[in-house]
N, C-alpha and C positions, 0 to 999 in steps of 0.2 A: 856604848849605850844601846847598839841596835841588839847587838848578840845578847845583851842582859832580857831585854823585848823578846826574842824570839827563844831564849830558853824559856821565859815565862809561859808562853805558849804551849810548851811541850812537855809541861810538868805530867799531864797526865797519860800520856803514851809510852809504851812498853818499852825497855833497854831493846835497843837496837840489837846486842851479842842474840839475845831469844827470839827473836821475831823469824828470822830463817830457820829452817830445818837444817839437822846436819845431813840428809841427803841429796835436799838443794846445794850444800855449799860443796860435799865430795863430789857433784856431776859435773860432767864436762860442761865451757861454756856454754851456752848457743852458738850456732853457726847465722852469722850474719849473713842476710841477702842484700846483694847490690838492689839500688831503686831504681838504676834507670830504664831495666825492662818493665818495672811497675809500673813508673810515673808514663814512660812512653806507649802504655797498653791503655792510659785513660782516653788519649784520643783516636786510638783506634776505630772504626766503625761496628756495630753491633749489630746483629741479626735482631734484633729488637725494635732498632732504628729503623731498621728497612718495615719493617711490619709495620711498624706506627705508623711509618709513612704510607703502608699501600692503604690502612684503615682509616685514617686522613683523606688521601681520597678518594675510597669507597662512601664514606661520611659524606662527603662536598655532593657525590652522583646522588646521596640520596637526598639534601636536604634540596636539590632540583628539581628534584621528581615531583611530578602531578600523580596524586592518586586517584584514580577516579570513584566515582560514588558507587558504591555495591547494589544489586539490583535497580529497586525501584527510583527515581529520583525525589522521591516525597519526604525526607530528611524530616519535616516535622510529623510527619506520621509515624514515622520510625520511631522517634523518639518517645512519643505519646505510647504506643505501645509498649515499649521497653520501659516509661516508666510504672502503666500499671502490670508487667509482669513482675516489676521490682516490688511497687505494693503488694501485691499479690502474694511472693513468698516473704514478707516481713510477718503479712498477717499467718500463714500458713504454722502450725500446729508443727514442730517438730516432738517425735517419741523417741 
C-alpha cells in the first residue's frame, strides 16, 4: 500500500535512465574523504577566536573608560549652539 502512495507521488518526475548525463555516468567515481580529519578540525582553535576574544576585551577597557568633557564644561551651551548651527543650515538656501 505504501509503495502504491509513493509511486503516486512520483507520477510527475522524469524516468530516472535520463536524468544523468552519459558523461556523468562514464566518469570515474568520486574519491571519498575520510571525516575524521574534518569533524576533528571543528574543534580546533581559530585565529578568529583569538581576535574576538582580544576585541572582547578591548570592548570591556572601553565601556570602563570616562571620557572626559571636550573643552568648555558648559554642555548646555554647547548644545544651544549646535542646535542653532543645525537651524541655521536647515534654513540655508542650497544651489
Amino acid at each position: 500500500m505504501l509503495a502504491i502512495g509513493l509511486a503516486a507521488c512520483a507520477a510527475d518526475l522524469p524516468p530516472a535512465e535520463g536524468s544523468v548525463s552519459r558523461a556523468a555516468l562514464d566518469a570515474p567515481p568520486p574519491r571519498l574523504a575520510p571525516l575524521d580529519p574534518l569533524l576533528g578540525a571543528l574543534d580546533a582553535p581559530v585565529r578568529a577566536q583569538a581576535a574576538g576574544a582580544s576585541l572582547d576585551r578591548q570592548g570591556d577597557v572601553l565601556r570602563g573608560a570616562r571620557i572626559g568633557v571636550p573643552g568648555d564644561a558648559d554642555l548646555d551651551a554647547r548644545g544651544a549652539a549646535l542646535r542653532r548651527r543645525a537651524d541655521a543650515l536647515r534654513r540655508a538656501e542650497v544651489e
